[in-house]
C-alpha positions as CSV (number, residue, x, y, z in Angstrom):
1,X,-66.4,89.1,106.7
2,X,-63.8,88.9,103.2
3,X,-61.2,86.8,103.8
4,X,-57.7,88.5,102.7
5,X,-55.1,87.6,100.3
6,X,-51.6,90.0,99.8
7,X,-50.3,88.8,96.2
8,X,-46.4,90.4,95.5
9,X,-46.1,90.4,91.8
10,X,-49.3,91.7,91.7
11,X,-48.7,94.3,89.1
12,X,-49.0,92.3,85.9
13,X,-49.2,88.9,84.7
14,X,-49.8,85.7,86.9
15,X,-50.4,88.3,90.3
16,X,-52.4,90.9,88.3
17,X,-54.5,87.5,86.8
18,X,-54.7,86.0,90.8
19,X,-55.5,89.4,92.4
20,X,-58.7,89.8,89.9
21,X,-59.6,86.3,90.2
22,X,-59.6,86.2,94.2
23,X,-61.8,89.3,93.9
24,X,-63.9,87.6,91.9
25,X,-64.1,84.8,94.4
26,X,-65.1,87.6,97.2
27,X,-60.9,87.8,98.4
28,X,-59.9,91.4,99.9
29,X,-56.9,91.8,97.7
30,X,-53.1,93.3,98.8
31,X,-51.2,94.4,95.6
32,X,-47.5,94.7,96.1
33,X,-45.2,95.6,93.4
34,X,-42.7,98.1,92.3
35,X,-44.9,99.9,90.0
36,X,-46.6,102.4,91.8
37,X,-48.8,103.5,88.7
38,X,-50.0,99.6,87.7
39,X,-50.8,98.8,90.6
40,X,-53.0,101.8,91.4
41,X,-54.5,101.1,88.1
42,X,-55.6,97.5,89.2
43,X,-56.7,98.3,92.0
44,X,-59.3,100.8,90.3
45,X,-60.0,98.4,88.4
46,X,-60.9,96.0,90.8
47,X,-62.6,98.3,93.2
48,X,-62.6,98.6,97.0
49,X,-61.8,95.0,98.3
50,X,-58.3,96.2,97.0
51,X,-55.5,98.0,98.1
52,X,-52.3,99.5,96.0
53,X,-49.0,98.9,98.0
54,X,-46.4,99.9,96.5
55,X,-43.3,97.8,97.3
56,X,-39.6,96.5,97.3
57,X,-39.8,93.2,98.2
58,X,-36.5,92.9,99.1
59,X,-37.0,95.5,101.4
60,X,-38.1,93.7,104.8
61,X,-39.0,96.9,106.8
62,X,-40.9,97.8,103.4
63,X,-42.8,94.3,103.5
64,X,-43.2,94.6,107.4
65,X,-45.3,98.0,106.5
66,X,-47.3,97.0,103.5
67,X,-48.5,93.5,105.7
68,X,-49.3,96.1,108.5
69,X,-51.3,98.4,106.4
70,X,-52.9,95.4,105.3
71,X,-54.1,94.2,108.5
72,X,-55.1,97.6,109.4
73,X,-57.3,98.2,106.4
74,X,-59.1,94.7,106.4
75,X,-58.9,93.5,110.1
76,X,-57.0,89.9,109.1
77,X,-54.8,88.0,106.9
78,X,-55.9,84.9,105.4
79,X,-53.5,84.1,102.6
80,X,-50.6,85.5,101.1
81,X,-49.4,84.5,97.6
82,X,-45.4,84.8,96.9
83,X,-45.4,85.5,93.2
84,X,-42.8,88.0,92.6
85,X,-39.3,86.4,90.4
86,X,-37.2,87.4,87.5
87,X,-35.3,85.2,85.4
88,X,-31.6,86.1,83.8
89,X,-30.5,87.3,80.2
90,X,-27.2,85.3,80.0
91,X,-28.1,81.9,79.9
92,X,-25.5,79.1,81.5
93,X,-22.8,79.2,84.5
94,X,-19.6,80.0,82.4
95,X,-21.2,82.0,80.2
96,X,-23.6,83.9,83.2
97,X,-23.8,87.3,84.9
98,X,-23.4,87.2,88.4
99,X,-24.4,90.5,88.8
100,X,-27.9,89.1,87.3
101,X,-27.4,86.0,89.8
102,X,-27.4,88.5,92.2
103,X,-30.6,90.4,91.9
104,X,-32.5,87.2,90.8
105,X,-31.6,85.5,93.9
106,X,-32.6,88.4,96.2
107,X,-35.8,88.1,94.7
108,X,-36.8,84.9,93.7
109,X,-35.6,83.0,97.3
110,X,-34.2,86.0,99.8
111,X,-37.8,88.0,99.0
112,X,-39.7,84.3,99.6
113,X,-38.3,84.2,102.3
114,X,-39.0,87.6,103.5
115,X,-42.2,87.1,102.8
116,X,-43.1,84.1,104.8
117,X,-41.1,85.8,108.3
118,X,-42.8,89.1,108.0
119,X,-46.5,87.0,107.0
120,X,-46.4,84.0,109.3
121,X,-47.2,86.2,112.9
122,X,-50.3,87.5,110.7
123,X,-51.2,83.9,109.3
124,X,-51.3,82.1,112.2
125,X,-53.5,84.2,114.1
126,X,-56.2,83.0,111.0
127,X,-54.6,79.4,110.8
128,X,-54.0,80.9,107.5
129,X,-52.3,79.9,103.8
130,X,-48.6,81.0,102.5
131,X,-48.7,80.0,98.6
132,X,-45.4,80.4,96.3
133,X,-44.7,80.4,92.6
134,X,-41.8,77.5,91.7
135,X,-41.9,76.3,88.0
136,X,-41.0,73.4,86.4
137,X,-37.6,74.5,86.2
138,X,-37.8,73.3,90.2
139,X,-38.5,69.9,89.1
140,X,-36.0,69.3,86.6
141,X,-32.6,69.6,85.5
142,X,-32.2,72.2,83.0
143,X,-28.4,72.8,81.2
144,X,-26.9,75.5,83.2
145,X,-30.2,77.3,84.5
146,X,-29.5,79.4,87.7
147,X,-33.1,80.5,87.4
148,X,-34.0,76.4,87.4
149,X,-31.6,76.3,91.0
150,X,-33.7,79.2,92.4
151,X,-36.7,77.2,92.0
152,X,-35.3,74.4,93.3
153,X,-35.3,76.2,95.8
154,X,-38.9,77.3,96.0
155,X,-39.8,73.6,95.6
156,X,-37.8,72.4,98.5
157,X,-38.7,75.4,100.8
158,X,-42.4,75.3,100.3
159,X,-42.5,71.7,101.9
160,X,-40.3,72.6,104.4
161,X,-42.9,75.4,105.0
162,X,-45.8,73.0,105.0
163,X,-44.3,71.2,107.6
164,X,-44.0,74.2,110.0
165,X,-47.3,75.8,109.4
166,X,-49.1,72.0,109.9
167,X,-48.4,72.5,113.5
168,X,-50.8,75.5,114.1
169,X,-53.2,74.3,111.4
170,X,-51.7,76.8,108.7
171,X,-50.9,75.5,105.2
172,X,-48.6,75.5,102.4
173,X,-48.9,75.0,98.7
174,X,-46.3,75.8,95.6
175,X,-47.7,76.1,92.3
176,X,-45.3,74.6,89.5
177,X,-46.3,75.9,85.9
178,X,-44.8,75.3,82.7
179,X,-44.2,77.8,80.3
180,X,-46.8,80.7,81.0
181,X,-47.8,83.7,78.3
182,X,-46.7,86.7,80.3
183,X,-44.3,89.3,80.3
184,X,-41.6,87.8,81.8
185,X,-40.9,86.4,78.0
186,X,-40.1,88.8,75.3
187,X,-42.6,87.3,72.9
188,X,-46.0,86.6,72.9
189,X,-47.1,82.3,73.6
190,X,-50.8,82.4,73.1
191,X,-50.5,78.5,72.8
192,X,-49.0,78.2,76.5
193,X,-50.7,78.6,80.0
194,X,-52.5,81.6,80.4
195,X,-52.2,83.9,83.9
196,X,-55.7,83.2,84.4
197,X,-55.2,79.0,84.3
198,X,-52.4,79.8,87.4
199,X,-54.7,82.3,88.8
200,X,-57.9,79.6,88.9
201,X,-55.4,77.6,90.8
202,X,-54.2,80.0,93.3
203,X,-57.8,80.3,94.2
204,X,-58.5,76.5,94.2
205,X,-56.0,76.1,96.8
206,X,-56.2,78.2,99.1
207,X,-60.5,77.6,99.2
208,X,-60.3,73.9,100.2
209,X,-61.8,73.3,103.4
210,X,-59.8,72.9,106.4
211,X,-59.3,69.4,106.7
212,X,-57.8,69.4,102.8
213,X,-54.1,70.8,101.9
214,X,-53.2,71.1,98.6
215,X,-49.1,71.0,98.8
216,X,-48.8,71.4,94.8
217,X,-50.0,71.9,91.7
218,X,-48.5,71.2,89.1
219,X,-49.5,72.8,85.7
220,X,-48.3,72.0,81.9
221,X,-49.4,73.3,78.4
222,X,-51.9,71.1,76.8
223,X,-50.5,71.8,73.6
């Protein structure tokens, strides 16, 4: 029987990238996302190991229903992969928005978090896999960078999470990529990590055998 993975995020870029490569490696796939019509459009495109849920991931009672119709449509849950974020327009603390602040915190940490409470009854039924997207920005000190803190965040968080899920078996990694060509920049960088590298990582860790937990890994431009 498929093992299950429910990607958020999954309408473009690295989720989109993980949600075809999983497939690939024989994953059912749950797409959750906002966009109602990319999401349906991946799904066709991957075929019917996957299933569209459109989804505010701020929402908990929304998440609570998508992981439920999940479960319902493939029997289990095996991994889930916390990919949704947003970074901010105006750059710096005095110079910030904290109306941007705002919604980028709801999403990148409060949805995480979300995320991991409405998964974790589901994954430890299947002794089961809760993966995150931090960034570099987690590991370092950037001038001013909110976004950076929010990753922080992330980073901290996800060995926190490790730590929990070790007792029933379950496991946590956080995948920390440099700059990556995808549509959360405005232009184009074909010479940085593509959604695919991330993607072939996602998949990596959470098909190591049982006695093997990847925590994090960490992923730069070669060029």
């Amino acid at each position: 029987m498929a093992k299950t993975l429910l990607i958020t995020g999954a309408s473009s870029g690295i989720g989109a990238a993980t949600a075809r490569a999983a497939a690939k490696s024989g994953w059912n796939v749950a797409l959750l996302a906002r966009s109602q019509d990319k999401l349906e459009s991946l799904a066709h495109e991957i075929g019917e190991n996957a299933l569209a849920l459109p989804c505010d991931v701020t929402d908990r009672d929304e998440l609570r229903d998508a992981i439920g119709k999940t479960v319902t449509r493939f029997g289990s849950l095996e991994a889930v992969y916390a990919n949704a974020g947003k970074g901010v327009d105006a750059a710096g603390v005095e110079t910030g928005d904290p109306d941007e602040w705002h919604d980028m915190i709801h999403l990148n940490i409060l949805a995480v978090l979300y995320t991991a409470h409405a998964a974790l009854p589901e994954l430890r039924k299947t002794k089961g896999h809760f993966v995150v997207t931090g960034s570099k920005a987690g590991r370092d000190h950037l001038k001013g960078s909110i976004y950076g803190a929010t990753k922080w965040f992330v980073q901290g968080f996800a060995g926190n999470l490790a730590e929990e899920m070790r007792e029933w078996g379950g496991r946590c990694t956080v995948i920390t990529p440099g700059m990556v060509d995808t549509p959360f920049f405005d232009e184009p960088k074909p010479g940085k990590i593509q959604p695919e590298d991330v993607a072939d990582a996602v998949v990596f860790a959470i098909e190591q055998p049982a006695t093997a937990a990847v925590r994090e890994i960490h992923i730069m431009p070669n060029d």
